[in-house]
C-alpha positions as CSV (number, residue, x, y, z in Angstrom):
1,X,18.2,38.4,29.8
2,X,17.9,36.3,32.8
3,X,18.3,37.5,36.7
4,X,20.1,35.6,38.9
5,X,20.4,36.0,42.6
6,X,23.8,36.6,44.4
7,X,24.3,34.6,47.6
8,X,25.6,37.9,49.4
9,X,23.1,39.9,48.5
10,X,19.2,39.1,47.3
11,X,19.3,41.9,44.6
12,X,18.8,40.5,41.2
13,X,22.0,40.6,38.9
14,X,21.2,40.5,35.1
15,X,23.4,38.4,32.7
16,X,23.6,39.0,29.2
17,X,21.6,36.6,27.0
18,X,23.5,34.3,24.6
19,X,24.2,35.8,21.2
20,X,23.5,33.4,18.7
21,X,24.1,34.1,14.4
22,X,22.0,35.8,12.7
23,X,22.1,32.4,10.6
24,X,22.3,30.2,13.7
25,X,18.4,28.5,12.2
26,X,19.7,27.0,9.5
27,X,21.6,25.1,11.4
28,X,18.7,23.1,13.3
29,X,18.6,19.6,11.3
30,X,17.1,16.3,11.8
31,X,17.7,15.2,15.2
32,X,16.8,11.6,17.2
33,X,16.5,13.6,20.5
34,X,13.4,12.7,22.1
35,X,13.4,17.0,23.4
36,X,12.9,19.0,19.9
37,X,14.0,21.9,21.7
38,X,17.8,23.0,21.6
39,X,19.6,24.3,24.7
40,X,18.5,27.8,23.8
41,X,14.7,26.7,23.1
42,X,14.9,26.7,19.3
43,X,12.9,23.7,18.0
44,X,14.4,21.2,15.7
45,X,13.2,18.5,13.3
46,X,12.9,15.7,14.7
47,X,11.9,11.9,13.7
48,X,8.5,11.9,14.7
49,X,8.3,15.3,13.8
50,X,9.3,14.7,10.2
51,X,7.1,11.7,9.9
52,X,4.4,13.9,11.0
53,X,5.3,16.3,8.3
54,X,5.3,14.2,5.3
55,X,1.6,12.6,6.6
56,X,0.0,16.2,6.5
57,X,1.4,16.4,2.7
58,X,0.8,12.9,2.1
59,X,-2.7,13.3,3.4
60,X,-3.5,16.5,1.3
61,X,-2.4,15.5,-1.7
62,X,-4.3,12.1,-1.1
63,X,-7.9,14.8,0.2
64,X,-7.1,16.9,-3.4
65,X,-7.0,13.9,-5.5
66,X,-10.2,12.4,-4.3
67,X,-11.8,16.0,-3.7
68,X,-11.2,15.8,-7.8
69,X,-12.5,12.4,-8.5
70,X,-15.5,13.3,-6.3
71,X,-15.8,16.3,-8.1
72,X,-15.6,14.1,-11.6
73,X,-18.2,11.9,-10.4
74,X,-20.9,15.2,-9.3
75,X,-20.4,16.9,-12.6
76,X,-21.5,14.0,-14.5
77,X,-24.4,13.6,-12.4
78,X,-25.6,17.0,-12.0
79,X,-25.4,17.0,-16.1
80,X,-27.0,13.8,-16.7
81,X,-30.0,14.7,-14.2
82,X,-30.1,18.2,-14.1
83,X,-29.0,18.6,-10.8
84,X,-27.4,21.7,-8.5
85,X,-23.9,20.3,-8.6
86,X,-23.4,21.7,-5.4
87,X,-25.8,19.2,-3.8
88,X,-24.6,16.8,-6.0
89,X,-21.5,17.4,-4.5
90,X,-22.3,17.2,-1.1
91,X,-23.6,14.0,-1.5
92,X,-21.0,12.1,-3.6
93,X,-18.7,10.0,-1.3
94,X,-15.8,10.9,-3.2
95,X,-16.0,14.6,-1.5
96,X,-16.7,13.4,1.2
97,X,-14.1,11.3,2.1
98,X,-11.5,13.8,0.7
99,X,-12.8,16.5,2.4
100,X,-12.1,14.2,5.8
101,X,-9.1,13.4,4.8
102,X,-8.1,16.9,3.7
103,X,-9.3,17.8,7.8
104,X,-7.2,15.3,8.9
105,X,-4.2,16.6,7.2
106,X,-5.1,20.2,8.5
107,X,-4.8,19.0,12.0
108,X,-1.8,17.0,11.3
109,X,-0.3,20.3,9.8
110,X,-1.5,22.2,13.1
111,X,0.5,20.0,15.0
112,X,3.8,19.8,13.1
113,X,3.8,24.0,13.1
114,X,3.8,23.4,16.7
115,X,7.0,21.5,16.9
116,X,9.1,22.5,14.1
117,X,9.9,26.2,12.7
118,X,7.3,27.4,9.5
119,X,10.6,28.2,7.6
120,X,11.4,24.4,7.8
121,X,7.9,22.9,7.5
122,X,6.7,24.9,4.6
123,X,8.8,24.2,2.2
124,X,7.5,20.3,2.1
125,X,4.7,21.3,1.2
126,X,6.8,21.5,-2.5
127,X,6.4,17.5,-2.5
128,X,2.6,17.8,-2.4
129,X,3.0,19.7,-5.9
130,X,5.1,16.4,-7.1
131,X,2.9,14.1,-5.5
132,X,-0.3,15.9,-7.2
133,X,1.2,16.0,-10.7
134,X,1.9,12.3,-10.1
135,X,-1.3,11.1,-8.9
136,X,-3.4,13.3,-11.5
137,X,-1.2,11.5,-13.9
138,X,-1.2,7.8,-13.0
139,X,-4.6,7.9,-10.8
140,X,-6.9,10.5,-12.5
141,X,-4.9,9.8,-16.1
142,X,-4.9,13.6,-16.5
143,X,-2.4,14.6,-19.6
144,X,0.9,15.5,-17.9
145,X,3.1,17.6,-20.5
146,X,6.9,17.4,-20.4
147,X,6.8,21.1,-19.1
148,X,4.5,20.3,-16.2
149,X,7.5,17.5,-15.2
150,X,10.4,19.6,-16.0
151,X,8.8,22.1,-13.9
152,X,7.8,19.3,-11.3
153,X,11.7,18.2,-11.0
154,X,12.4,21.7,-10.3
155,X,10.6,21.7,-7.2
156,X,11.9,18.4,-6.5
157,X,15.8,20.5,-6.7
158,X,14.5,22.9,-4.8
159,X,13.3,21.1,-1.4
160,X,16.1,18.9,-1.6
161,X,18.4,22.4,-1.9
162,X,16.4,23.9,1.0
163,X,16.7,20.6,3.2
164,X,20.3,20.5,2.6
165,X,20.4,23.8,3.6
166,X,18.9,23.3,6.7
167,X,21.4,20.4,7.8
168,X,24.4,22.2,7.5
């Protein structure tokens, strides 16, 4: 409720809030406004917002698949010398570098779930599944059974069913 002030009289008179549906979120869709917030201070997903979204998936699917290559290259090592693996670990570039880039897509994450609504963002993270079972595939030539696709396409229907239900 917001309080306004008559011009006859300074006492505050209190107007009723706008009602909105109970269904009114799935409304917010992807918007070129420069202001993600709507006129009642919803947020919506916006351009930059969206391009933000896919880099934090991007970017952890990217970390995971070099977090398991570095991982890869530390077992072999800590086998072949008789090493802790965990030290082995620490000091493989590999894990390393996915590690940083799995931060990186934390903070990129941080920022999207300030701008757009979890109940929108979330769901993305579905393409990181499709983007892992690719990469293991072609990258890390990891055996990929039909299932694992068929179930892969799945979530592939699903996101673009939740997206679609987002824009209208």
């Amino acid at each position: 409720m917001s309080k306004t002030f008559s011009t006859a009289s300074s006492t505050p008179q209190t107007e009723p809030a706008p009602q909105t549906e109970p269904t009114a979120w799935a409304s917010e869709v992807l918007h070129d406004d420069p202001d993600p917030r709507k006129s009642d201070g919803r947020r919506t997903l916006t351009l930059p917002s969206l391009v933000l979204l896919l880099f934090a998936v991007f970017s952890s699917a990217a970390g995971q698949i070099m977090l398991k290559h570095g991982m890869r290259v530390a077992a072999r090592t800590a086998d072949h010398t008789g090493g802790s693996l965990a030290i082995r670990a620490a000091t493989t570039p590999w894990v390393v570098l996915g590690l940083a880039v799995f931060g990186v897509s934390a903070v990129a994450w941080m920022s999207t779930l300030a701008q757009v609504p979890l109940s929108i963002a979330y769901p993305f993270n579905a393409l990181g599944y499709l983007l892992i079972v690719l990469a293991s595939s072609t990258v890390l030539h990891e055996h990929t059974s039909v299932w694992t696709w068929a179930g892969s396409l799945l979530v592939v229907v699903g996101l673009v069913t939740v997206f679609a239900g987002q824009s209208g």
